[in-house]
VEXKE-672465 format. One record per residue (C-alpha): residue in three letters; chain; x, y, z. Coordinates in nm, 3 decimals, m for minus. Each point is the difference from the previous one (the first is absolute). Last residue first. Layout:
+---------+--------+---------+---------+---------+
| residuo | cadena |    east |   north |      up |
+---------+--------+---------+---------+---------+
|     ALA |      A |       X |       Y |       Z |
...
+---------+--------+---------+---------+---------+
//
This chain:
+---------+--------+---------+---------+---------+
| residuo | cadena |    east |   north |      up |
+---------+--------+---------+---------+---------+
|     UNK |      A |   3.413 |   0.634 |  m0.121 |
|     UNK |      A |   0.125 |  m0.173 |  m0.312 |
|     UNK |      A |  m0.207 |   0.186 |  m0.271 |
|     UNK |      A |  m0.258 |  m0.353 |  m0.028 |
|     UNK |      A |  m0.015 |   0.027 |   0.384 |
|     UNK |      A |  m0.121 |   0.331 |   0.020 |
|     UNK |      A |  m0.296 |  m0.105 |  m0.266 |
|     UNK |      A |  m0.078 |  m0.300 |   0.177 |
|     UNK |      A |  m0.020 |   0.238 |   0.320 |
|     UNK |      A |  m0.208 |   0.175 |  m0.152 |
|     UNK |      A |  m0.232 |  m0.250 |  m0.202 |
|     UNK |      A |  m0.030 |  m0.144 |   0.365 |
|     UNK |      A |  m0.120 |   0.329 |   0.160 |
|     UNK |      A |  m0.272 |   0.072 |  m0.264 |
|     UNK |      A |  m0.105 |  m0.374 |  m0.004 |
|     UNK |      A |  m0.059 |  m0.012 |   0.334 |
|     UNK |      A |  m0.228 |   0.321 |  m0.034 |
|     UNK |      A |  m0.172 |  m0.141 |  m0.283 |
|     UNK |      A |  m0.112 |  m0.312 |   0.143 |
|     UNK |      A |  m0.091 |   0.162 |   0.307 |
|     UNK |      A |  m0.207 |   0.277 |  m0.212 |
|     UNK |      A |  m0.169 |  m0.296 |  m0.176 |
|     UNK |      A |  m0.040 |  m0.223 |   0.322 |
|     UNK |      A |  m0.237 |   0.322 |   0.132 |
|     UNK |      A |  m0.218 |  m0.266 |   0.229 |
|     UNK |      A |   0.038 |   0.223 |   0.285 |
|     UNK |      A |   0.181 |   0.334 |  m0.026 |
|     UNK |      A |   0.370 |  m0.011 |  m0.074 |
|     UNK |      A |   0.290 |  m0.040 |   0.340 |
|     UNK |      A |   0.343 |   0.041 |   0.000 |
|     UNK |      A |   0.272 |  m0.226 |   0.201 |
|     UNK |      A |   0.319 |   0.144 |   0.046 |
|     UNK |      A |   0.032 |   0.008 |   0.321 |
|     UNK |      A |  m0.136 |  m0.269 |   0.309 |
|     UNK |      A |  m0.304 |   0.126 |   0.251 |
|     UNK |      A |  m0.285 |  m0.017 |  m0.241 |
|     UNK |      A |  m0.302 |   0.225 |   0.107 |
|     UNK |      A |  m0.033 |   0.066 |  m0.399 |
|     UNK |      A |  m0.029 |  m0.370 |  m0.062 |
|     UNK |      A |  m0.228 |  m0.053 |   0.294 |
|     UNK |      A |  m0.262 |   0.249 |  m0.094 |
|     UNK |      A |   0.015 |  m0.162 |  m0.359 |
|     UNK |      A |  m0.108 |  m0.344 |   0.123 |
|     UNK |      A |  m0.217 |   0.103 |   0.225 |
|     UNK |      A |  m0.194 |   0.216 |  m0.216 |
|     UNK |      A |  m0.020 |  m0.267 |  m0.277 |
|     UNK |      A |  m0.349 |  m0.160 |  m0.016 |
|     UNK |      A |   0.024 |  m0.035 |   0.397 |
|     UNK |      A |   0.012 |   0.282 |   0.309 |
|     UNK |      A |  m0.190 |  m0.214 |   0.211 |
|     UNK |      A |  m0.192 |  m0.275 |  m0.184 |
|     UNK |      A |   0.203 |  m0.181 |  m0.320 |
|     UNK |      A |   0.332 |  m0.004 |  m0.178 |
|     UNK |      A |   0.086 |  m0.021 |  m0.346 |
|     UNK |      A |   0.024 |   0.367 |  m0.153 |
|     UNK |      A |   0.371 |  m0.024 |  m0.100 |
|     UNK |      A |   0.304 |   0.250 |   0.128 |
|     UNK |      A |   0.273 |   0.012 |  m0.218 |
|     UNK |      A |   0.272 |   0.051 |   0.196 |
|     UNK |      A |   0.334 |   0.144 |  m0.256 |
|     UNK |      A |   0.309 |  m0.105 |   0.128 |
|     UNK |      A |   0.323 |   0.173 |  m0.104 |
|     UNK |      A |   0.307 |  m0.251 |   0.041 |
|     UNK |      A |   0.252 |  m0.059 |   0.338 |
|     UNK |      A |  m0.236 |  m0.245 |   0.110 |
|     UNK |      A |  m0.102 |  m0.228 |   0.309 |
|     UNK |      A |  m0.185 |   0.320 |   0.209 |
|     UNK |      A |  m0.203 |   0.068 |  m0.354 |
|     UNK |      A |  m0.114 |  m0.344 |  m0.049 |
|     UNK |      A |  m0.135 |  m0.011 |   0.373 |
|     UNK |      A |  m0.197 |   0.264 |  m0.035 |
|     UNK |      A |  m0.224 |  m0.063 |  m0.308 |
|     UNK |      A |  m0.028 |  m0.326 |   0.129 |
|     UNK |      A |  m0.251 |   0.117 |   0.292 |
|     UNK |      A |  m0.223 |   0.101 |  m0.239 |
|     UNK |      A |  m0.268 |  m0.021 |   0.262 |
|     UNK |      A |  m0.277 |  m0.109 |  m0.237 |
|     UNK |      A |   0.093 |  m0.013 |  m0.350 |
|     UNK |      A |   0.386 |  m0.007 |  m0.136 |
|     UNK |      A |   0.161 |   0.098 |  m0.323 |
|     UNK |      A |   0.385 |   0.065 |   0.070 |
|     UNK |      A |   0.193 |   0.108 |  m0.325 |
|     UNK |      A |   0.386 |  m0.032 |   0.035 |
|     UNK |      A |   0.251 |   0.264 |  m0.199 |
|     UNK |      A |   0.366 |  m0.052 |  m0.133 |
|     UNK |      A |  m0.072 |  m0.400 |   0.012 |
|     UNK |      A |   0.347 |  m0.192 |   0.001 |
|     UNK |      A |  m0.107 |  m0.352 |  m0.091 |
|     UNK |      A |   0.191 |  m0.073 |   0.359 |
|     UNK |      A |  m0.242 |   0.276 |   0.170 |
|     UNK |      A |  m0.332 |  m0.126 |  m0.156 |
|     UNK |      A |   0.142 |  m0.378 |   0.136 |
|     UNK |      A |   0.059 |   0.126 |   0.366 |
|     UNK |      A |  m0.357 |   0.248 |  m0.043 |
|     UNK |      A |  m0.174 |  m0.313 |  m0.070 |
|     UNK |      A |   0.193 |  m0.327 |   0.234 |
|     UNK |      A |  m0.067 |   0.307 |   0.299 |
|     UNK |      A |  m0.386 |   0.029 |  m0.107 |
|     UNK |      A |  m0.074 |  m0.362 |  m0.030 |
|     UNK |      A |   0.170 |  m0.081 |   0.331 |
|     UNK |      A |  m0.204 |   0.250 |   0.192 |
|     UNK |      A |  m0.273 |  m0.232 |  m0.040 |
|     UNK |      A |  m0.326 |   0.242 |   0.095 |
|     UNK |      A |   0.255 |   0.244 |  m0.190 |
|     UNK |      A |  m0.144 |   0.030 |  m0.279 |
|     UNK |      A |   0.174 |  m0.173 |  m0.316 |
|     UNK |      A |  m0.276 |  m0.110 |  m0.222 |
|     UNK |      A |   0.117 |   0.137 |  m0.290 |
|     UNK |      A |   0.382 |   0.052 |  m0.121 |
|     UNK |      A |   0.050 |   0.159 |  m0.311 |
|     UNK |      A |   0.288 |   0.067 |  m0.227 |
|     UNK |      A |   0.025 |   0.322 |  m0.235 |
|     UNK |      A |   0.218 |   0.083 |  m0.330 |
|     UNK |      A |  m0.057 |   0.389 |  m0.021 |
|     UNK |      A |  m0.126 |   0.187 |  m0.343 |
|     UNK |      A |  m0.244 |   0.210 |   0.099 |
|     UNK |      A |  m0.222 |  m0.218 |  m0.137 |
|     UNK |      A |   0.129 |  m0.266 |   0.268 |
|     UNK |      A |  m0.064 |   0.256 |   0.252 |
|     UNK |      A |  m0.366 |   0.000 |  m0.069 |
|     UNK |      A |  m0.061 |  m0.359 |  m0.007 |
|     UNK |      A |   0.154 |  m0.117 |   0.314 |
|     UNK |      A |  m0.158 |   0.346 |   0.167 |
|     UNK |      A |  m0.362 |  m0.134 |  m0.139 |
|     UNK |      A |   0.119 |  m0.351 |   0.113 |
|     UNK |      A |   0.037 |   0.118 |   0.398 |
|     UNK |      A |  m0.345 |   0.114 |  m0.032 |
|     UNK |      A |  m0.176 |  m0.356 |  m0.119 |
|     UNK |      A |   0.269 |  m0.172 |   0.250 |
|     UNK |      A |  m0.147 |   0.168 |   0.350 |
|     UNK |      A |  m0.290 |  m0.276 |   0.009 |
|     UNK |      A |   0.327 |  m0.250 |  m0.045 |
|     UNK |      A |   0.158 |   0.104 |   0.375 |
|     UNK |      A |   0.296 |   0.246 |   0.069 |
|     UNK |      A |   0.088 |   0.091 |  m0.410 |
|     UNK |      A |   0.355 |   0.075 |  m0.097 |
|     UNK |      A |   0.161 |   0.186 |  m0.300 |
|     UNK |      A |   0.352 |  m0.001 |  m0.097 |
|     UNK |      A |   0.079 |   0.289 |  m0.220 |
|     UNK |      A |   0.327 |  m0.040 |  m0.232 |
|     UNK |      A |   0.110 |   0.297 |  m0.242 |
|     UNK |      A |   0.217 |  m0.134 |  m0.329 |
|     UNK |      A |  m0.227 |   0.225 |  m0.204 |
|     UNK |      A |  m0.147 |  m0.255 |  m0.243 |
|     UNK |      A |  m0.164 |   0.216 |  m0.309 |
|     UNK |      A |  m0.320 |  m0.082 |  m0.064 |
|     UNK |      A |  m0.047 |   0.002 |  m0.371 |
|     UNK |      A |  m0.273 |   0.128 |  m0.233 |
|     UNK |      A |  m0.017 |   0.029 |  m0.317 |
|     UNK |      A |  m0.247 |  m0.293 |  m0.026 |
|     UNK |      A |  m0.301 |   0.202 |   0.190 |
|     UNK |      A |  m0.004 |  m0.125 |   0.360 |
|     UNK |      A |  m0.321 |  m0.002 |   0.260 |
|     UNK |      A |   0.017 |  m0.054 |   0.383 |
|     UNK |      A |  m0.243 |  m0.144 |   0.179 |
|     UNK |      A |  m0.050 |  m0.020 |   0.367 |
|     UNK |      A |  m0.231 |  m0.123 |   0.263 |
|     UNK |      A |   0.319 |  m0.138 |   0.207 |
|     UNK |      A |  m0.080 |  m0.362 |   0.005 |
|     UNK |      A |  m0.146 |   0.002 |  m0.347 |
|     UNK |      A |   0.328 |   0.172 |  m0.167 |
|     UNK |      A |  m0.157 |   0.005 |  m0.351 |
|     UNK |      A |   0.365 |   0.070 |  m0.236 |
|     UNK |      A |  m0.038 |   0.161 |  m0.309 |
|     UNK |      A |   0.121 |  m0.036 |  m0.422 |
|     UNK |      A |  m0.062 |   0.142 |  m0.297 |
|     UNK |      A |  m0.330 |   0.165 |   0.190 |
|     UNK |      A |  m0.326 |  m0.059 |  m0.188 |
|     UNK |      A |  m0.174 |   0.298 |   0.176 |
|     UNK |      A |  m0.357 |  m0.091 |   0.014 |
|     UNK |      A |   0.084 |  m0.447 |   0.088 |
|     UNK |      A |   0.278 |   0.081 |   0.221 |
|     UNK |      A |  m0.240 |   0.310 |   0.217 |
|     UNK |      A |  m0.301 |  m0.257 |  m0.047 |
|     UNK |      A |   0.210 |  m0.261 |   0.201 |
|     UNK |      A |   0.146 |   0.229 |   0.261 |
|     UNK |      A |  m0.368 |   0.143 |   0.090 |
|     UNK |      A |  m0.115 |  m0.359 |   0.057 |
|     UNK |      A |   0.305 |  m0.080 |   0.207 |
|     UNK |      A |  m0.085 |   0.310 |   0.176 |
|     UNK |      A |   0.287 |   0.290 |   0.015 |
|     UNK |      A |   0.174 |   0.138 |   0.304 |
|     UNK |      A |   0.271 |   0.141 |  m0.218 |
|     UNK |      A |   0.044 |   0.056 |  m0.335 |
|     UNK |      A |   0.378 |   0.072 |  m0.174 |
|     UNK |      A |  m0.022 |   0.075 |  m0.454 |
|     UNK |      A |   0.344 |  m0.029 |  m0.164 |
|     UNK |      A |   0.096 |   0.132 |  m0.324 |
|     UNK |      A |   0.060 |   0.344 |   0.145 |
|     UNK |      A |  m0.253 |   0.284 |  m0.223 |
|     UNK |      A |  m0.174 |  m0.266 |  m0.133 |
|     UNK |      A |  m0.030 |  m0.282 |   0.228 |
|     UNK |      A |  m0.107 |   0.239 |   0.242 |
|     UNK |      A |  m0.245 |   0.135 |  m0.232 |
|     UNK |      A |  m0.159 |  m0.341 |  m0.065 |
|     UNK |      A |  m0.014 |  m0.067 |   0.374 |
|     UNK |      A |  m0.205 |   0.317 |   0.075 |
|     UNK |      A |  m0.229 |  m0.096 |  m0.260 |
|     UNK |      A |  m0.092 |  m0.337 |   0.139 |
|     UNK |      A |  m0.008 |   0.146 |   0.355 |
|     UNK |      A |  m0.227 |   0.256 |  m0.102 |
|     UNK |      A |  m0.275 |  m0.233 |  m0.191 |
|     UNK |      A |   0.025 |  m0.285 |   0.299 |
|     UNK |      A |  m0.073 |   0.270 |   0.262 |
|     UNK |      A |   0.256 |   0.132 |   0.259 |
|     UNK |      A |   0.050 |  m0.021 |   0.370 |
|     UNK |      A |   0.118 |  m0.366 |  m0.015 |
|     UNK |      A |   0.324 |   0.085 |  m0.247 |
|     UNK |      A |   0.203 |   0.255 |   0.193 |
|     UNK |      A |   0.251 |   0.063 |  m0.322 |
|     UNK |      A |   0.369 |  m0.048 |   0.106 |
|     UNK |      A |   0.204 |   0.243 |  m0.185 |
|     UNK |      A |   0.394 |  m0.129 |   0.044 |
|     UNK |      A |   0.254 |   0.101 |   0.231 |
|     UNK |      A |   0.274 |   0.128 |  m0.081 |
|     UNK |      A |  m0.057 |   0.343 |   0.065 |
|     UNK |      A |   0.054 |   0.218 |  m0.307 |
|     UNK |      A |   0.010 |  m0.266 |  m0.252 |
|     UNK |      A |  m0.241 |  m0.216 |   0.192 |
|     UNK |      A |  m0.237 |   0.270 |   0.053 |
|     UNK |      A |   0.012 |   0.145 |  m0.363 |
|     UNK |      A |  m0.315 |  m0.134 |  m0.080 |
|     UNK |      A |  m0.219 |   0.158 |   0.255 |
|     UNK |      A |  m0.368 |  m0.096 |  m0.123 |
|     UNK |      A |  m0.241 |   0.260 |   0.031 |
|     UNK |      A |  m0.320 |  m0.216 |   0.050 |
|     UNK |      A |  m0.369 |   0.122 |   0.036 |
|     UNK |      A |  m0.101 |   0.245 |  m0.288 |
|     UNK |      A |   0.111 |  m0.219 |  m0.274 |
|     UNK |      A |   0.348 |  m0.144 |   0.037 |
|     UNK |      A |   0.293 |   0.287 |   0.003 |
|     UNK |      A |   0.329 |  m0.174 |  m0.010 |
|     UNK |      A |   0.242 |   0.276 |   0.198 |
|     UNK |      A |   0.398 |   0.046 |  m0.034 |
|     UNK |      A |   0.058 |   0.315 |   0.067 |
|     UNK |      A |   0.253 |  m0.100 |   0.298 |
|     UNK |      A |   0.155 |  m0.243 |  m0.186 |
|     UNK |      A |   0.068 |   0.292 |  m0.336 |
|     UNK |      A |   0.139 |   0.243 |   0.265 |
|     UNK |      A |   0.292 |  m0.242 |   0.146 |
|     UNK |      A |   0.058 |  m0.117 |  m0.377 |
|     UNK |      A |   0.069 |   0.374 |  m0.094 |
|     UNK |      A |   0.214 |   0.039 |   0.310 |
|     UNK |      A |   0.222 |  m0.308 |  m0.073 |
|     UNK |      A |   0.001 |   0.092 |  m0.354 |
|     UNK |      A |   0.172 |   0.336 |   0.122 |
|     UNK |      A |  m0.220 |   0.344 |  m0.084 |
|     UNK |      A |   0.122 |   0.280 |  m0.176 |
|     UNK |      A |   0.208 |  m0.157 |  m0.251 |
|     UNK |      A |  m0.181 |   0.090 |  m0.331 |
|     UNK |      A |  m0.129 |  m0.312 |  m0.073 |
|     UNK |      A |  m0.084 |  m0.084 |   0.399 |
|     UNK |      A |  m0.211 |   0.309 |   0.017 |
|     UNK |      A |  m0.162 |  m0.117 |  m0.425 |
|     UNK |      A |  m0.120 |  m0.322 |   0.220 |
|     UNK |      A |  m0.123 |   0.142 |   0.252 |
|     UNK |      A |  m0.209 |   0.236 |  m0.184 |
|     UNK |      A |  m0.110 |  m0.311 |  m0.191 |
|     UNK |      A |  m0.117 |  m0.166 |   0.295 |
+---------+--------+---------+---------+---------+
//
């Protein structure tokens, strides 16, 4: 760092450059078993999201302190309400927010602000078993900063709930659409021939006997016929969330320069 530093003192290196190289350093080493990538959201923009039902109680807890360290804000996925609760009560956290539905929790120190991005990400679930998923993308791409709107239970076994959806996700004016949908995922599809937006299929692990807990689902999402529909592996609602919210921030981001 300092070597950067004394570069961009004596005018050999750009700010811009020496902030490039500083993000891509930017490593929080935990222990022997986490290496936390701190600079992700300046580099990427896209937050650290810490896997939180492969780890113990003793790692997570530290993990999260360091996070709120080195960032002031601490994201855990797939995490027991039991595991959540010890987490709050170790860490001490300013402030958080326990997303139950979507197994997450995220942790804030008081410095820290989300900045609104202007970026809009509608999100819609086929049936309720698919709404645990479809929340993990709601709650990732509103830490990236989006504004999102959700519509559950909108599978197309009443094609009427789907069409009313995607009509009133268009008229918000949505820049990307999440599709969470179990068993043939049929929804998926249809979205994406209605829409002149990205849509990301988020194929969920509902579904049962022949080719069930998923496979259908995401066979039929990449086998979809219309354009401009991509596809994340099953259950993945935080890489959904975050791709949406990657294309919305964009385009909120064109819009705010007027193009």
């Amino acid at each position: 760092m300092r070597a950067l530093l004394e570069a961009v003192a004596r005018g050999e290196l750009s700010v811009e450059e020496a902030e490039r190289k500083l993000r891509l350093a930017a490593l929080e080493i935990v222990g022997d078993y986490a290496r936390l990538d701190v600079g992700r959201e300046l580099r990427r923009g896209v937050p650290e999201v810490v896997l939180g039902d492969s780890k113990g109680p003793e790692e997570l807890v530290e993990i999260a302190r360091r996070m709120l360290e080195s960032s002031g804000r601490a994201v855990i996925s797939r995490i027991s309400e039991e595991m959540a609760e010890l987490v709050i009560r170790e860490v001490k956290p300013d402030r958080y927010r326990h997303e139950r539905r979507a197994r997450m929790l995220v942790l804030y120190s008081s410095s820290f602000r989300l900045e609104r991005t202007g970026g809009r990400v509608a999100v819609l679930a086929a049936g309720t078993a698919d709404v645990p998923v479809a929340e993990e993308a709601r709650v990732m791409a509103e830490e990236m900063g989006c504004e999102v709107k959700t519509f559950y239970d909108v599978g197309i076994a009443a094609l009427h709930r789907a069409l009313a959806a995607v009509r009133e996700a268009l008229e918000w004016g949505a820049d990307a659409i999440v599709v969470a949908a179990g068993r043939e995922a049929a929804l998926a599809s249809l979205v994406a021939s209605l829409v002149d937006v990205p849509v990301i299929g988020l194929p969920v692990s509902v579904g049962y006997g022949f080719a069930g807990g998923g496979v259908s689902a995401l066979a039929a999402m990449l086998q979809s016929c219309p354009l401009g529909l991509a596809v994340v592996n099953i259950d993945a609602g935080v890489a959904a969330g975050a791709f949406a919210a990657l294309v919305a921030n964009r385009a909120a981001a064109g819009r705010s320069r007027g193009l």
